[in-house]
Each structure stands twice: as C-alpha cells, then as structure tokens.
C-alpha positions as CSV (number, residue, x, y, z in Angstrom):
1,X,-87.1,5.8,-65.1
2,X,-87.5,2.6,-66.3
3,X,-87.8,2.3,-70.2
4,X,-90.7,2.3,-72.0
5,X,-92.9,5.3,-69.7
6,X,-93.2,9.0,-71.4
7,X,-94.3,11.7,-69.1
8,X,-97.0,13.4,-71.4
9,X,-98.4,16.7,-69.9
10,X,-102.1,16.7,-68.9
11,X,-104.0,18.3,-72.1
12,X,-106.1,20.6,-69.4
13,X,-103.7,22.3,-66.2
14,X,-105.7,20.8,-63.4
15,X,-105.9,23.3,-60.7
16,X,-105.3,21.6,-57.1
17,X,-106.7,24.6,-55.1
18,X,-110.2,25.8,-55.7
19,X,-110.0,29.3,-54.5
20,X,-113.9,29.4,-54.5
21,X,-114.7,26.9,-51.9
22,X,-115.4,27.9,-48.9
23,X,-112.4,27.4,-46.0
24,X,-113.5,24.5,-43.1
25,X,-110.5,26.8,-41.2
26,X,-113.1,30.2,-41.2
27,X,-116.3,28.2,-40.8
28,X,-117.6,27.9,-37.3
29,X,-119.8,25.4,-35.6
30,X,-123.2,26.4,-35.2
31,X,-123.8,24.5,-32.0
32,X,-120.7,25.8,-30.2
33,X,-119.6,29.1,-32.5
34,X,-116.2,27.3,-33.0
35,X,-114.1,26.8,-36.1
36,X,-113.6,23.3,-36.7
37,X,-109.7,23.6,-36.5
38,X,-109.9,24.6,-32.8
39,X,-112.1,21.1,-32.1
40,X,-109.9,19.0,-33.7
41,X,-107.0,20.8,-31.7
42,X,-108.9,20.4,-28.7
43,X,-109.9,16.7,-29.5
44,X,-105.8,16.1,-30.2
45,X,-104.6,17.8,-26.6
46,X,-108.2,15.8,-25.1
47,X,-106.8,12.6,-26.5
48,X,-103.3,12.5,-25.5
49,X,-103.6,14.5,-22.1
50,X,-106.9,14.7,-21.3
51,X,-109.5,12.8,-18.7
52,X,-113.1,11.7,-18.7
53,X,-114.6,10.9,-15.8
54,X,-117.6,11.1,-13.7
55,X,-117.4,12.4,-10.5
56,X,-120.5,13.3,-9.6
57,X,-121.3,14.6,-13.1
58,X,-119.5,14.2,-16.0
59,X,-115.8,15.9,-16.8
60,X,-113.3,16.4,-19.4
61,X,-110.4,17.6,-17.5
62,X,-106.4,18.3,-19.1
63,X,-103.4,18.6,-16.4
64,X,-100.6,20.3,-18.2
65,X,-97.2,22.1,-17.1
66,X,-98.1,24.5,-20.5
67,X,-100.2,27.5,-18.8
68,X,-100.7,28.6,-22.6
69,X,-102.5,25.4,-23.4
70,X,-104.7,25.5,-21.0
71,X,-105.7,29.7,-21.5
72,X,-105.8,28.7,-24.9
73,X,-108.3,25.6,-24.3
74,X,-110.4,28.1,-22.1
75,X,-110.7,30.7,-24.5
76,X,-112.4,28.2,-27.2
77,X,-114.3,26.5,-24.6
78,X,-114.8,28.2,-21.4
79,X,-114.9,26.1,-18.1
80,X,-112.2,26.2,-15.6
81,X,-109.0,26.8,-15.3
82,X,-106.2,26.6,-11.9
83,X,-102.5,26.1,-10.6
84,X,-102.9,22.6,-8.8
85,X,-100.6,22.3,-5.9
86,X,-98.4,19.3,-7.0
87,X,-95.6,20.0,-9.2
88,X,-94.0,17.5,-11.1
89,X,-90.8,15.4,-10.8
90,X,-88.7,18.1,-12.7
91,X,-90.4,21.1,-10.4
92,X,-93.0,22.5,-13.3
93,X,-96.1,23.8,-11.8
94,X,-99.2,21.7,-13.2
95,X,-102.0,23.4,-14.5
96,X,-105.9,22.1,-14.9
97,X,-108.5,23.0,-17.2
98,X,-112.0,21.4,-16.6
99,X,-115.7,21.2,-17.7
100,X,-118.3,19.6,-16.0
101,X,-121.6,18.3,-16.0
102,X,-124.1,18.8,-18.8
103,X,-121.4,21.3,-20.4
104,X,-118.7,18.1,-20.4
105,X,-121.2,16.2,-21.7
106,X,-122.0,18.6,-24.5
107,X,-118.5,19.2,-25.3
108,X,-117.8,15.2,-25.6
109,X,-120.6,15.5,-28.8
110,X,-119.0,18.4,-30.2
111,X,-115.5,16.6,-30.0
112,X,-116.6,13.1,-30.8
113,X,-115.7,13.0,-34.8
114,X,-112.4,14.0,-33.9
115,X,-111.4,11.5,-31.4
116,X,-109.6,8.6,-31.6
117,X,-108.3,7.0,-28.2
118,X,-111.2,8.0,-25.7
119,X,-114.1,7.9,-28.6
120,X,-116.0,5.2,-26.3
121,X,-115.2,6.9,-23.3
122,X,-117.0,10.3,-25.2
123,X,-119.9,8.6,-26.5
124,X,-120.3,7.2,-22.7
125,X,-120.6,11.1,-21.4
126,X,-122.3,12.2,-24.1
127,X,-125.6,10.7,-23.4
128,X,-125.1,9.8,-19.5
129,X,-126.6,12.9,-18.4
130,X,-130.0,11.7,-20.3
131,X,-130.3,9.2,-17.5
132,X,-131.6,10.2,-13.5
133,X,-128.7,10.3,-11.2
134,X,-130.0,7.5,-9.5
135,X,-130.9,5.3,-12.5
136,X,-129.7,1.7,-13.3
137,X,-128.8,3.1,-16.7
138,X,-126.6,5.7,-15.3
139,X,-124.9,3.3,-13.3
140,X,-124.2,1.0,-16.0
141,X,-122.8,3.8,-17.7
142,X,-120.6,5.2,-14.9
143,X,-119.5,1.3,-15.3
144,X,-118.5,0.8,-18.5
145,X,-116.7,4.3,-18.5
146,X,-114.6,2.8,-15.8
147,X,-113.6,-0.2,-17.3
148,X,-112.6,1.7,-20.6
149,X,-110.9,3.9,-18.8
150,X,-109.0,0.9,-17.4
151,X,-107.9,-0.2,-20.6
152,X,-106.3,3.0,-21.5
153,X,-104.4,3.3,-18.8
C-alpha cells in the first residue's frame, strides 16, 4: 500500500445482489419461448462452428463431432438434425444440425444481439426472405452474403 491511503469502510453495506430483480436466466423470449441464456449459447456455438448460407433458401447449419451439441441445439430450436457420412481426419463421426428457410431467417433475428463474427452475414438472412426469389434485391443479397462469407473464411 503505498503511504498516505486509509481504507475507510462504506458508511452503508452496499449489497451487490438484488435478490428482487427479476433473473434474465428464468425469463423467456416471447417471440421464440427461449430463455435468453440458451440464445446466447446458441449465438456462441453459431459463431464459432456454425454456417449461413443460401441455398435455395436461407440456412444456419452447425457440423460438429459433439452429438450432444447438436440434440441440445435441436431441443431449443427445433430443425434438423443427422449423421453425415464423412468422418473426420481422427475418425469422429460428424453430426449436422440445420434450419432453413423462413425459420433460418427467423432464428438469425432472434440470434442477432448476440453475434459477433457472422452479425452481417445474419442481418443479410434476416430480411432476404422479404424479397421474391427472383428479385434483383434478393440477388444482391445472396451477393453480398457471399462475399462476407469470403472474408471469414
């Protein structure tokens, strides 16, 4: 300590957990029924191993040796879930979990606060199903979610 300071003691004990509040970790989302600690989860796995695309229709799709992962992701979010035939270099089975369509595109607005690395490429499949398949906006879109995509990789 250098010389000089005196630690004094607050006059009033400041409590540093309101037990009153409400808990963000019990609340759920009215839009998708799910408790903001699952999204963020989600948004964290979607992030690092995850893959938006359009194909077709938009998708948000995780490959993954962890067959826990993806039940788990399934159970918060529904969609799709198999055993792809390729295994990896070490011989681990990889497993897919995928949404599509206007349900991807749904999911990419639920998960958008909590993204970080593929925020542009969410906010890009988040509105493209607004536009006709056969649009020049869509196309644009389907464009630039390309080339961001590109720069991620």
């Amino acid at each position: 300590m250098s010389e000089g300071f005196q630690y004094k003691p607050c006059a009033m004990p400041v409590s540093i957990l309101d037990l009153d509040a409400p808990s963000t970790a019990l609340s759920k989302s009215e839009k998708t029924g799910q408790k903001p600690t699952n999204m963020a989860w989600l948004a964290g796995i979607v992030d690092g191993e995850g893959h938006l695309c359009y194909t077709g229709s938009p998708a948000v799709r995780v490959e993954v040796t962890s067959k826990p992962m993806v039940e788990k992701i399934y159970e918060i979010v529904g969609g799709a879930v198999r055993e792809l035939n390729r295994k990896t270099s070490t011989g681990k089975t990889v497993y897919r979990w995928e949404v599509t369509g206007k349900n991807a595109s749904n999911l990419c607005k639920e998960l958008y606060s909590y993204l970080t690395t593929k925020k542009a490429q969410a906010d890009i499949l988040s509105v493209i199903m607004e536009y006709p398949v056969r649009s020049e906006m869509r196309k644009n879109l389907i464009e630039l979610l390309n080339k961001k995509r590109k720069v991620l990789s």
